[in-house]
C-alpha positions as a Markdown table, in Angstrom:
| # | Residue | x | y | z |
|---|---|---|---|---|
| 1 | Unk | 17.6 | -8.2 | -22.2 |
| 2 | Unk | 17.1 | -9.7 | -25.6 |
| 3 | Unk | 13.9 | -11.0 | -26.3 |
| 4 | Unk | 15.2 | -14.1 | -27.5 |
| 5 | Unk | 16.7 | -14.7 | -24.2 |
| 6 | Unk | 15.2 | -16.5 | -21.3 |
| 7 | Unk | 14.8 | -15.4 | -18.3 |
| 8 | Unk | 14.8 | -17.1 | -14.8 |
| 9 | Unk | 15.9 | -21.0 | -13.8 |
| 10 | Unk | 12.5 | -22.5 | -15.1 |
| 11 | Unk | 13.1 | -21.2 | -18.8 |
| 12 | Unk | 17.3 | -22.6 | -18.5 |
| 13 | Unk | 16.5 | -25.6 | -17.0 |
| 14 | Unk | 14.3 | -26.3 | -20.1 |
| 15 | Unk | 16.6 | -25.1 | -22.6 |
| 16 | Unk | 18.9 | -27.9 | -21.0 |
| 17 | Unk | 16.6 | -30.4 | -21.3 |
| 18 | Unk | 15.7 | -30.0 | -25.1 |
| 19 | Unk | 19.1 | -30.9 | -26.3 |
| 20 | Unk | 18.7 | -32.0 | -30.3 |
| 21 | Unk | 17.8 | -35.2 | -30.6 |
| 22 | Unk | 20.4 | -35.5 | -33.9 |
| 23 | Unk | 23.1 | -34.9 | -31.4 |
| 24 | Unk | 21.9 | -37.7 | -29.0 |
| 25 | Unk | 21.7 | -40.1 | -31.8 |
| 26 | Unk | 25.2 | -39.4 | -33.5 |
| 27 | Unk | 26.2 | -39.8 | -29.8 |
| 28 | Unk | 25.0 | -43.0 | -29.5 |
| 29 | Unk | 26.2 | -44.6 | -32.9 |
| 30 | Unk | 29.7 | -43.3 | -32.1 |
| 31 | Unk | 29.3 | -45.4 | -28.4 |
| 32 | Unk | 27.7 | -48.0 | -30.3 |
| 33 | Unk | 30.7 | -48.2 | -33.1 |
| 34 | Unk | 33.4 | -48.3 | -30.0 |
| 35 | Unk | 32.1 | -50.7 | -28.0 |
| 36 | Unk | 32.2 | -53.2 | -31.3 |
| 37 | Unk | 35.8 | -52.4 | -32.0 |
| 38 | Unk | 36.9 | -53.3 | -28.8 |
| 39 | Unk | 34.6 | -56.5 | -28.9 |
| 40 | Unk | 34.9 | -58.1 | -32.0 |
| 41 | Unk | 32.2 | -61.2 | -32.3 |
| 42 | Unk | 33.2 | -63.3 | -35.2 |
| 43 | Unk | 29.9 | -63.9 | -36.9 |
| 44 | Unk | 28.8 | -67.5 | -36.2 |
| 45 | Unk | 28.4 | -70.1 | -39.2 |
| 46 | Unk | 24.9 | -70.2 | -40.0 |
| 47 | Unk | 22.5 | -71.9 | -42.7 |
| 48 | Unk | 21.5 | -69.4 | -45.8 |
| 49 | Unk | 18.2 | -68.9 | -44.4 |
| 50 | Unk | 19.2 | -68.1 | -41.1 |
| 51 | Unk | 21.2 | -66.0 | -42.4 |
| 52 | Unk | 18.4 | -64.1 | -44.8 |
| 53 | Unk | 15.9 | -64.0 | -42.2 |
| 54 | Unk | 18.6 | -62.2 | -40.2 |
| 55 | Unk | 19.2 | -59.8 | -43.0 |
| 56 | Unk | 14.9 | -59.2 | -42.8 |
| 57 | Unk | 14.6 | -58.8 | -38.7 |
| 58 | Unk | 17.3 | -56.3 | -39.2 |
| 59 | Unk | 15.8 | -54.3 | -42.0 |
| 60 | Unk | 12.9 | -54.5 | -40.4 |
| 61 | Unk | 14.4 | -53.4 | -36.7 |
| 62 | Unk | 16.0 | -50.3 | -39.2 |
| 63 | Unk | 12.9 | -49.4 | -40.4 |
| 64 | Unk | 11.1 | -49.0 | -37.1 |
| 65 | Unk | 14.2 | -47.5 | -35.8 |
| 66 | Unk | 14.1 | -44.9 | -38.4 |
| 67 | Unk | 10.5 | -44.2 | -38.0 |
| 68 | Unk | 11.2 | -43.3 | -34.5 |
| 69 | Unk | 13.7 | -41.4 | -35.2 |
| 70 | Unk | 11.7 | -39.2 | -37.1 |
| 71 | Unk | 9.2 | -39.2 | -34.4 |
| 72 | Unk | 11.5 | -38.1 | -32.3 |
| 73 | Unk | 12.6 | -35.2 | -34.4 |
| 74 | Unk | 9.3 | -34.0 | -34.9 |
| 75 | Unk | 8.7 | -34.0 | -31.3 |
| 76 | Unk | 12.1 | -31.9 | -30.8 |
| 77 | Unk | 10.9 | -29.6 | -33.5 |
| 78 | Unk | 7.3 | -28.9 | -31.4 |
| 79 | Unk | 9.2 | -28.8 | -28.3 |
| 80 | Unk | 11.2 | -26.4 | -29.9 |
| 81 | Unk | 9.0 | -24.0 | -31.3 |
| 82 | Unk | 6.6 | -23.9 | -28.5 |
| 83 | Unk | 9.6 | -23.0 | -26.1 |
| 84 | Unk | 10.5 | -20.1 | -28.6 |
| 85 | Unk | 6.7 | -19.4 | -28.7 |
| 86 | Unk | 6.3 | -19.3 | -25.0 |
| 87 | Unk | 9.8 | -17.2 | -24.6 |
| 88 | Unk | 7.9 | -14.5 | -26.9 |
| 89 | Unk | 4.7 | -14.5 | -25.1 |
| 90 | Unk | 6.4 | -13.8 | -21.8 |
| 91 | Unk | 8.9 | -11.1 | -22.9 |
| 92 | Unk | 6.6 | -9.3 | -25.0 |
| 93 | Unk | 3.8 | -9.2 | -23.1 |
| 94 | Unk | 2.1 | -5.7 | -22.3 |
| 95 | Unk | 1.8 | -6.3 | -19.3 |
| 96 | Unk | 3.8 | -7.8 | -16.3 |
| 97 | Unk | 4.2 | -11.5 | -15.4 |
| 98 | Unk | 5.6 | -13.0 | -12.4 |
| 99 | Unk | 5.9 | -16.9 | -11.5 |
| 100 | Unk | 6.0 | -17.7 | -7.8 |
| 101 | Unk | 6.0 | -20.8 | -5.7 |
| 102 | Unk | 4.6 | -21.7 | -3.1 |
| 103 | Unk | 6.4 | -20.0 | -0.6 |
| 104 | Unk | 6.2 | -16.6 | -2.2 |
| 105 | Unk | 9.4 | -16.1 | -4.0 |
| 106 | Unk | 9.7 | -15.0 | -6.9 |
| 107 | Unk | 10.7 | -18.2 | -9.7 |
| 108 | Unk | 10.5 | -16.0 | -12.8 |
| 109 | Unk | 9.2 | -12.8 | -13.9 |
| 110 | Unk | 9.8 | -10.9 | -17.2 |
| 111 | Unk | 10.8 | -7.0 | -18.4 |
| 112 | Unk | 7.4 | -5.7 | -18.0 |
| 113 | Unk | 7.4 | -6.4 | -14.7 |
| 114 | Unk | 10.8 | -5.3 | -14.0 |
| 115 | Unk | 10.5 | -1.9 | -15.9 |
| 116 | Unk | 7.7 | -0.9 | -13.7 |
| 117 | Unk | 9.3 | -1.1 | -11.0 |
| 118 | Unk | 12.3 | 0.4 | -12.6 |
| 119 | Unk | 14.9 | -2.8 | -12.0 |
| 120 | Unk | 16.1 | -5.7 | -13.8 |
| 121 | Unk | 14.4 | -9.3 | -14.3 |
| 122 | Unk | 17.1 | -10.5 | -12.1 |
| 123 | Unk | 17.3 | -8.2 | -8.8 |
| 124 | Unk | 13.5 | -9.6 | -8.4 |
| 125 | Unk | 14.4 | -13.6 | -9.2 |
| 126 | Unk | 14.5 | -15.5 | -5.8 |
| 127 | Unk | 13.3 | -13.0 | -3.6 |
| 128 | Unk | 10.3 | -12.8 | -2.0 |
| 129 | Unk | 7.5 | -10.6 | -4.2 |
| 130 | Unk | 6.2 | -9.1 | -0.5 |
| 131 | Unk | 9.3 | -6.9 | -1.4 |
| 132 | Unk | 8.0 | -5.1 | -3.9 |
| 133 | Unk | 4.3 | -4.3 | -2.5 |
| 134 | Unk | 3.8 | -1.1 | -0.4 |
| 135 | Unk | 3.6 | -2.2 | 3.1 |
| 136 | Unk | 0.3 | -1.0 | 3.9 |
| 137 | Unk | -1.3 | -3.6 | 1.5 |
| 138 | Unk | 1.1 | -6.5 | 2.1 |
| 139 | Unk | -1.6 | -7.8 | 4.9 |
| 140 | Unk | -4.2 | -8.2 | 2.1 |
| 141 | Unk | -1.0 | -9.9 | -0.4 |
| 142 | Unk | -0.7 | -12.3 | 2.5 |
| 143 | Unk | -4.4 | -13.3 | 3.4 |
| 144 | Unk | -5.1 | -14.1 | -0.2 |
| 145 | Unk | -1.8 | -16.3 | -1.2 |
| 146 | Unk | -3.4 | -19.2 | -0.5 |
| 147 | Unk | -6.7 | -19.0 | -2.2 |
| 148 | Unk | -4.5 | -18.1 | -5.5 |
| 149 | Unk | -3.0 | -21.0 | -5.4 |
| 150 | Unk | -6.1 | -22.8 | -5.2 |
| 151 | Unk | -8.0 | -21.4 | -8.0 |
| 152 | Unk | -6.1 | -18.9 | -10.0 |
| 153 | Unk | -8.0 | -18.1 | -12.3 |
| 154 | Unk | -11.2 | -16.6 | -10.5 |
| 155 | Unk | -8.9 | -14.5 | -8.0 |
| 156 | Unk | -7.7 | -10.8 | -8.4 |
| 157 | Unk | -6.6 | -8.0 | -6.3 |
| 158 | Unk | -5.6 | -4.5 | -6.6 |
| 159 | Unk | -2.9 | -2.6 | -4.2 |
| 160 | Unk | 0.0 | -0.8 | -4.4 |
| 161 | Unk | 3.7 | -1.7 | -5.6 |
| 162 | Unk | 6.2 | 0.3 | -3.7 |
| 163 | Unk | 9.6 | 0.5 | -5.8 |
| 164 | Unk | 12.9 | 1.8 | -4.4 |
| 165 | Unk | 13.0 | 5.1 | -6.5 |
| 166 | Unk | 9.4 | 6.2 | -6.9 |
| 167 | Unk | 5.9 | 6.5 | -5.7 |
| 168 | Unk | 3.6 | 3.9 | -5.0 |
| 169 | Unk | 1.7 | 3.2 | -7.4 |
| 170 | Unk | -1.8 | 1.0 | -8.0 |
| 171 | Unk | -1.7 | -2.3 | -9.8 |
| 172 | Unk | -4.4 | -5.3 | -10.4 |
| 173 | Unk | -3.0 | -8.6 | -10.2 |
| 174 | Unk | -4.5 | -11.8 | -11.4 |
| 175 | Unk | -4.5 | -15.2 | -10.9 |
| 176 | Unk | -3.8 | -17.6 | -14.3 |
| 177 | Unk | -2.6 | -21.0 | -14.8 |
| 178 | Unk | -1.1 | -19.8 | -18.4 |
| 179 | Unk | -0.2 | -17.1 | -20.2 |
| 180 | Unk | -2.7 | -14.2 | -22.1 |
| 181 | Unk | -2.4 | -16.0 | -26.0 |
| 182 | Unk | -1.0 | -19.4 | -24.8 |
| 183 | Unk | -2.3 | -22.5 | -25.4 |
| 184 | Unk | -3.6 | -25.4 | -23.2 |
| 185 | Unk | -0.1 | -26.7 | -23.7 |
| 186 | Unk | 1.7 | -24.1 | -21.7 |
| 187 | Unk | 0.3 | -24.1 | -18.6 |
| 188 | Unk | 2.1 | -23.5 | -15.8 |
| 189 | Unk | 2.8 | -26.6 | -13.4 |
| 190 | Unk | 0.6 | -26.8 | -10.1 |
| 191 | Unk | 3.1 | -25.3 | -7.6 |
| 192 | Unk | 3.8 | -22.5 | -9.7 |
| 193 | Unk | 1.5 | -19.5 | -10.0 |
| 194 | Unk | 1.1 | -17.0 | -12.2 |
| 195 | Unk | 0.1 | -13.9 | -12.1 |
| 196 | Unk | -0.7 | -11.1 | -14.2 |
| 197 | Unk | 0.1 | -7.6 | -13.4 |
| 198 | Unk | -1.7 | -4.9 | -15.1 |
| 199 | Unk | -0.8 | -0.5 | -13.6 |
| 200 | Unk | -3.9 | 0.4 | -12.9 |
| 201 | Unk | -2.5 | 3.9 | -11.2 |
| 202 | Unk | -4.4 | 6.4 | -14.0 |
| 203 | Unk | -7.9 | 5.0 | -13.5 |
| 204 | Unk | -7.2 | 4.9 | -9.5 |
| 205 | Unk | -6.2 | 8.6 | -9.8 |
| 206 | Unk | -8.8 | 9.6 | -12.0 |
| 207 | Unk | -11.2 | 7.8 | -9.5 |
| 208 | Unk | -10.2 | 9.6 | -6.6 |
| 209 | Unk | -10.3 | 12.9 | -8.2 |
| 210 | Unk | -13.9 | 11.9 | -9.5 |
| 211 | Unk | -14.6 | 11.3 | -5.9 |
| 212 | Unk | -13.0 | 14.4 | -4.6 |
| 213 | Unk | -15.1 | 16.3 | -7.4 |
| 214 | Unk | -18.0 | 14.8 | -6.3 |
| 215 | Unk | -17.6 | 16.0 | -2.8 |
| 216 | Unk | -17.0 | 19.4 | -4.0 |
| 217 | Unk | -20.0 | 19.1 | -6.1 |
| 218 | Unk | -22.3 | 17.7 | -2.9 |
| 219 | Unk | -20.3 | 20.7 | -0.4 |
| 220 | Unk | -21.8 | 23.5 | -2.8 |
| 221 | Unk | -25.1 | 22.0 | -3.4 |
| 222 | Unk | -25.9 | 21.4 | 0.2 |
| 223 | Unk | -24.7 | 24.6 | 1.6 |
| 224 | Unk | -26.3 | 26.9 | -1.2 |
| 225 | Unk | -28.7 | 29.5 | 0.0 |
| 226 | Unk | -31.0 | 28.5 | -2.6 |
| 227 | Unk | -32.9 | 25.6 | -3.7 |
| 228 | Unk | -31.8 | 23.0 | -5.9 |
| 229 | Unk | -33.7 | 20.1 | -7.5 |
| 230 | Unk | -33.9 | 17.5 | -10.0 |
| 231 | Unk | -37.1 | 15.9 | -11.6 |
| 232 | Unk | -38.2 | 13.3 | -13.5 |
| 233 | Unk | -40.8 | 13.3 | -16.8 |
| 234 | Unk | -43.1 | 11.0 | -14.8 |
| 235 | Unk | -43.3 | 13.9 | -11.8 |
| 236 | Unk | -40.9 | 12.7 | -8.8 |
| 237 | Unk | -37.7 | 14.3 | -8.0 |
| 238 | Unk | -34.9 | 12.8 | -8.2 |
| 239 | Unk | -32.7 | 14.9 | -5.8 |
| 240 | Unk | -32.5 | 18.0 | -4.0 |
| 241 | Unk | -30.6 | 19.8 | -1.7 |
| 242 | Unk | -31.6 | 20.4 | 2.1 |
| 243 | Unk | -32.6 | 23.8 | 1.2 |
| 244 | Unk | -35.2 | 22.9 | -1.1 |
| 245 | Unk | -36.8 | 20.5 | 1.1 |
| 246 | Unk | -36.7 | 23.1 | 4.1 |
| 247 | Unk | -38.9 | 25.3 | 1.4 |
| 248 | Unk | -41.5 | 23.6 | 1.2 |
| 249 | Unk | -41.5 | 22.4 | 4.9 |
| 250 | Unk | -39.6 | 19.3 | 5.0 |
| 251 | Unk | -36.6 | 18.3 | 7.5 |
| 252 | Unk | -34.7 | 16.0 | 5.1 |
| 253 | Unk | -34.8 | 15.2 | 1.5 |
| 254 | Unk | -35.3 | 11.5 | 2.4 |
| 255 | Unk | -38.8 | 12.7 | 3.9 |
| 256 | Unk | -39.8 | 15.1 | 0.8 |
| 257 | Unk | -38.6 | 12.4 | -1.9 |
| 258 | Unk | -40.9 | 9.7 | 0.3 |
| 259 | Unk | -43.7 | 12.0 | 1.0 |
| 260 | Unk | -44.2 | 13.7 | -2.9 |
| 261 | Unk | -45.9 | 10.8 | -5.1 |
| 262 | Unk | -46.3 | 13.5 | -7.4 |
| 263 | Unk | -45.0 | 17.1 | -7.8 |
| 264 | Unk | -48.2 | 18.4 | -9.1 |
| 265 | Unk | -49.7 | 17.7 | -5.6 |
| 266 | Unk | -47.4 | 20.4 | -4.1 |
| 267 | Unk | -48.8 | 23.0 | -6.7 |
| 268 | Unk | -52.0 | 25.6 | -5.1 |
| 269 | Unk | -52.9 | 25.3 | -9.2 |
| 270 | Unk | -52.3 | 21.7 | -10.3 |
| 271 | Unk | -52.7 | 23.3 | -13.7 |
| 272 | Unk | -49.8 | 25.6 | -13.6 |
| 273 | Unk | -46.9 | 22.0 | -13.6 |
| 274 | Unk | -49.0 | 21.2 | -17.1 |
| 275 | Unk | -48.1 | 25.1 | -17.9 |
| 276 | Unk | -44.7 | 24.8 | -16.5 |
| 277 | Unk | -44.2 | 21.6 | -18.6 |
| 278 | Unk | -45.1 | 23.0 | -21.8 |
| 279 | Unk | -42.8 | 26.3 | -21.5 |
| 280 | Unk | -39.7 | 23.8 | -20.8 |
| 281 | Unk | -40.6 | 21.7 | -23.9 |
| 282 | Unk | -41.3 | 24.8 | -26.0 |
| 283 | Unk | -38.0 | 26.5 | -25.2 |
| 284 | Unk | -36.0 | 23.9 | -23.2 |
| 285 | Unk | -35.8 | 26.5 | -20.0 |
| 286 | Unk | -37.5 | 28.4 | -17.8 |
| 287 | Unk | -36.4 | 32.2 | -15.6 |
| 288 | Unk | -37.5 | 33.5 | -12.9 |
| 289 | Unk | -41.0 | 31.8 | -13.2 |
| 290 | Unk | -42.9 | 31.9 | -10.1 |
| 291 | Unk | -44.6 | 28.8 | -8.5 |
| 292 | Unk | -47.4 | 29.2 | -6.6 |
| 293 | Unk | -46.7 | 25.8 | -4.0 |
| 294 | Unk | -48.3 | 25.1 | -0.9 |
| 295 | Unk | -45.8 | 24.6 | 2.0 |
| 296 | Unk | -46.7 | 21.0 | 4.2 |
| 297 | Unk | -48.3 | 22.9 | 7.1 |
| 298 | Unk | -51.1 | 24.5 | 4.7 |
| 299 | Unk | -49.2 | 27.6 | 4.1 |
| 300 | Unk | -48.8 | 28.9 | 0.5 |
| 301 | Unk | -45.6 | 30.2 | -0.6 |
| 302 | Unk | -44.1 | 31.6 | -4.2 |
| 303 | Unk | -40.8 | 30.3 | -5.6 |
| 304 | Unk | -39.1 | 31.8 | -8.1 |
| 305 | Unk | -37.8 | 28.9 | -10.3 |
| 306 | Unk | -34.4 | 28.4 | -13.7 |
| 307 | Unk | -35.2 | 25.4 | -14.7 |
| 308 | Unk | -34.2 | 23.9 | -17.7 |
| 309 | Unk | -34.4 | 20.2 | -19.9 |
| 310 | Unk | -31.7 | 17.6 | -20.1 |
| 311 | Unk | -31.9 | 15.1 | -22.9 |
| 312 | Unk | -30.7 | 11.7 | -23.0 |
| 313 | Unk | -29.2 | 10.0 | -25.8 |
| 314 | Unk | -32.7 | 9.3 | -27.3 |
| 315 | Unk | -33.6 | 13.3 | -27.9 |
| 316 | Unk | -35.8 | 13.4 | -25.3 |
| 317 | Unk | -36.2 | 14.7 | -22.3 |
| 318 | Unk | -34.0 | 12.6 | -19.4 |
| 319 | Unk | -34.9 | 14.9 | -16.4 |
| 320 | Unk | -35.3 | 18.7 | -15.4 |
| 321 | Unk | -32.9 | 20.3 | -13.4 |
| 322 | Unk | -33.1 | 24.1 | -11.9 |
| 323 | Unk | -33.2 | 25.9 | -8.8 |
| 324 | Unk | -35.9 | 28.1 | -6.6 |
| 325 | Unk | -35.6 | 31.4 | -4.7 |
| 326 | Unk | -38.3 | 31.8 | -2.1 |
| 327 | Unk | -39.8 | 34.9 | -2.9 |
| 328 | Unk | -42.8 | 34.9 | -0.4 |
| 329 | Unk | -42.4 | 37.7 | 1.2 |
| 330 | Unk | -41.5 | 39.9 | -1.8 |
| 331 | Unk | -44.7 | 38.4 | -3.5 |
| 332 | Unk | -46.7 | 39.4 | 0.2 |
| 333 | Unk | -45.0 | 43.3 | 0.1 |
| 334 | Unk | -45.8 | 43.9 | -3.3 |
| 335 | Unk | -49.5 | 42.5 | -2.8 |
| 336 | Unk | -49.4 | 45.0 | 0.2 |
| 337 | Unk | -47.9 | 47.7 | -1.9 |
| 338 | Unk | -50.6 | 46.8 | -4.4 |
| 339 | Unk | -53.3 | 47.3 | -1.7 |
| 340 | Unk | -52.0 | 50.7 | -0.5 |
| 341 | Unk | -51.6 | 52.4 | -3.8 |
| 342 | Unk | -55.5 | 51.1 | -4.7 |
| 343 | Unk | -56.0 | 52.9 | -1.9 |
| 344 | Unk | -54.1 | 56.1 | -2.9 |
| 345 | Unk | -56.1 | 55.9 | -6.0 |
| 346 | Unk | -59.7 | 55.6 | -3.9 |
| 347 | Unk | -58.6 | 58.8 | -1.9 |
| 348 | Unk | -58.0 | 60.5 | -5.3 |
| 349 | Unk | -61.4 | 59.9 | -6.4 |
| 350 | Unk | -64.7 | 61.9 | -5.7 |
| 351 | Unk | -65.2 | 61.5 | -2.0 |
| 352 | Unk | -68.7 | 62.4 | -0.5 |
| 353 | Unk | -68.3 | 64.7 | 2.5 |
| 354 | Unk | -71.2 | 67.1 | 4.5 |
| 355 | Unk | -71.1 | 70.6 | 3.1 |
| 356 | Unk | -71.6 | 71.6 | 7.2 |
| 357 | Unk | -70.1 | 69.0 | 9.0 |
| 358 | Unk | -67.6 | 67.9 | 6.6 |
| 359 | Unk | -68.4 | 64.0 | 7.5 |
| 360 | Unk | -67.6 | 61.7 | 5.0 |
| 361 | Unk | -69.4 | 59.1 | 3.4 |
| 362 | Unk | -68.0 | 55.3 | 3.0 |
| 363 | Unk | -69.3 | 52.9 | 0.1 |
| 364 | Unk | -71.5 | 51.5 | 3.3 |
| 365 | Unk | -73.2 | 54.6 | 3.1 |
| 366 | Unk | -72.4 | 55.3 | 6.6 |
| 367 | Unk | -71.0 | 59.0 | 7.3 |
| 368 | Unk | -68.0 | 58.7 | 9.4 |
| 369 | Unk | -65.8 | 61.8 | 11.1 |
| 370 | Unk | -63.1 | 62.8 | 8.4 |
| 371 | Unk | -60.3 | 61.8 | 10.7 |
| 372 | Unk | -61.6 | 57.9 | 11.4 |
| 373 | Unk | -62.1 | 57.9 | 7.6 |
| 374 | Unk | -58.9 | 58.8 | 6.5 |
| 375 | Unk | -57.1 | 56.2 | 9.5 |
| 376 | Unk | -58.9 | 53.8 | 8.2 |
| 377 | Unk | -58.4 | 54.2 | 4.8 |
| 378 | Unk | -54.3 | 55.3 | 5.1 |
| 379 | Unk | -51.9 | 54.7 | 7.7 |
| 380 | Unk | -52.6 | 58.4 | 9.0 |
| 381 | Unk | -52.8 | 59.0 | 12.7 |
| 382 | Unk | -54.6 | 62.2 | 14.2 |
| 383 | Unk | -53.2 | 64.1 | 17.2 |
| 384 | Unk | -55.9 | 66.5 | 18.5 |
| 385 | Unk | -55.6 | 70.7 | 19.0 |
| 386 | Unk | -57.3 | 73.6 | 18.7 |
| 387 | Unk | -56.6 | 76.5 | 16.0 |
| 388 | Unk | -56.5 | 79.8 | 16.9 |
| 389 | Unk | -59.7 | 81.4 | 15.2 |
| 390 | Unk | -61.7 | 78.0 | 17.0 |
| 391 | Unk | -60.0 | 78.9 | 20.6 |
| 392 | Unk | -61.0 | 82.5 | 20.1 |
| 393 | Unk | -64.7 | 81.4 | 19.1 |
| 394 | Unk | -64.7 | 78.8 | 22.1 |
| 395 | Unk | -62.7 | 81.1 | 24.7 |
| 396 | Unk | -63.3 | 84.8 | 23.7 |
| 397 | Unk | -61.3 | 85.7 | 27.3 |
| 398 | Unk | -58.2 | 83.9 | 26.1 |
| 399 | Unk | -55.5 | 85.9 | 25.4 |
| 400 | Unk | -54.9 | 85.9 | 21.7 |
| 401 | Unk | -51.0 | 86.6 | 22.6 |
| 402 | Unk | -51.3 | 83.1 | 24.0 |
| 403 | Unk | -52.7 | 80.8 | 21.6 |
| 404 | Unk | -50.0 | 80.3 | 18.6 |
């Protein structure tokens, strides 16, 4: 369709009516010229001044006559050029404009509209625009109408325009009583609406795979085995998953986020979050650094925390993010590790033991048998016999052959 064209019976009808007014005029001499040749009115004897006060009325009567004629003309002209300006504001528009009345049907729409749903301005004229919206939405199309009507120009709506040939796809549509760049002038009459129809599709898509992201994002977080947090500056977290919560005792994350005031309280060495702090704004990240927290029934546990600073727009720091491994019970094995090889090392030292008893002596200065010494010093356990040369001593009528 050309853009000079119209489209639609509203746009014709106008045309029609703005005929030029030169035509009318030349129309109505003509008339005007035929009816006095068919009715010739001898002109009646009057006195001089009659007759020059005649001759003044009807200069006079031309003058005004003239001066509404060029009134008129000016007012064609405007009438003119605001039809050709409201003609290039509806066909050029980016985006899609349809007329309805009150009823629903379509009145006039123009070839942004009709190219997206992949027709012509005219296979959507005087049809209902229900037609064209996916039929899951059209109860929301309907409920709505109305209140369009009322006030235009505060209502919108998004849902989804089904065309023949393709997919559904998202729009927003908006209520106006004129046209984006119009002017107060070419408003659209009162049982007319207008709305605007802008494809919204891209930023509906991009905000369902946001959301499907996000649910990824919240799947792996909440099912990892290990603990992940984020923290504030000020010494609240911010999040954290279930896992980090159940670390340091807590059923939910809504009860650790409204029991912890402060995460320094959570420390066994208040002092160590200030150390913590200062290694994450001296090199932006922490490894492996372990935590020594106290779990909420009194218990102290290690964790094991990566932990690094994220900085807003400002340079500085936003918030700390990271995540803990609960490494209790490889910090309790190696303490007990610890304890057994200081104990290796004590048996390794000078040990004071009875030159005829062979007791030894403890730091206590008690002197204990060598076996209850060494089982309580090692994990050693005694079984009791009897050596051969001891039997022999103790039961010279053994047998030796016996005793192995």
């Amino acid at each position: 369709m050309n853009d000079n064209e119209t489209t639609g019976s509203d746009l014709r009808d106008r045309v029609k009516r703005k005929s030029t007014m030169d035509e009318r005029l030349a129309r109505l001499r003509q008339s005007a010229e035929r009816e006095l040749a068919r009715h010739p009115d001898p002109a009646p004897d009057l006195p001089a001044g009659d007759v020059q006060q005649l001759l003044d009325d009807v200069r006079i009567y031309q003058a005004e006559l003239e001066i509404q004629n060029e009134e008129l003309r000016e007012t064609q002209v405007a009438l003119e050029r605001s039809l050709e300006r409201f003609t290039l504001l509806f066909q050029r528009a980016p985006v899609g404009y349809v007329v309805l009345d009150r009823s629903g049907m379509v009145v006039n729409t123009n070839g942004t509209m009709a190219d997206m749903l992949g027709t012509d301005p005219a296979d959507l004229e005087r049809k209902p625009f229900e037609r064209v919206i996916a039929e899951e939405d059209r109860g929301e199309y309907y409920a709505r109408l109305a209140s369009f009507f009322k006030h235009p120009d505060e209502k919108s709506m998004e849902l989804r325009l089904a065309p023949r040939n393709a997919s559904p796809f998202y729009v927003k549509i908006q209520g106006r009583t004129q046209m984006l760049g119009a002017t107060p002038a070419d408003r659209i009459d009162e049982d007319r609406l207008l709305l605007v129809v802008t494809n919204v599709d891209e930023r509906h898509r991009a905000q369902a795979a946001l959301a499907e992201s996000e649910r990824r994002y919240r799947g792996i977080v909440n099912t990892a085995p290990v603990g992940i947090f984020q923290s504030a500056p000020s010494g609240r977290y911010r999040m954290a998953n279930p896992q980090f919560a159940q670390m340091l005792g807590f059923d939910t994350l809504e009860e650790m986020l409204d029991a912890v005031e402060d995460i320094a309280e959570l420390y066994v060495d208040p002092t160590q979050r200030q150390r913590v702090l200062q290694l994450l704004e001296k090199f932006g990240e922490i490894s492996g650094f372990e935590i020594h927290m106290r779990h909420r029934n009194g218990k102290e546990v290690w964790l094991a925390v990566y932990a690094r600073s994220v900085l807003g727009s400002d340079g500085k720091v936003d918030y700390y993010d990271g995540f803990a491994v609960d490494v209790t019970e490889k910090r309790e094995a190696e303490e007990a590790l610890q304890e057994k090889l200081n104990e290796i090392k004590e048996l390794k030292g000078l040990l004071p033991i009875c030159a005829q008893c062979k007791r030894i002596r403890d730091d206590k200065g008690y002197w204990n048998q060598i076996e209850v010494y060494l089982m309580e010093h090692t994990d050693v356990s005694f079984s009791h016999s009897i050596c051969k040369e001891c039997a022999m001593k103790l039961y010279p009528r053994t047998d030796p052959d016996r005793l192995k």
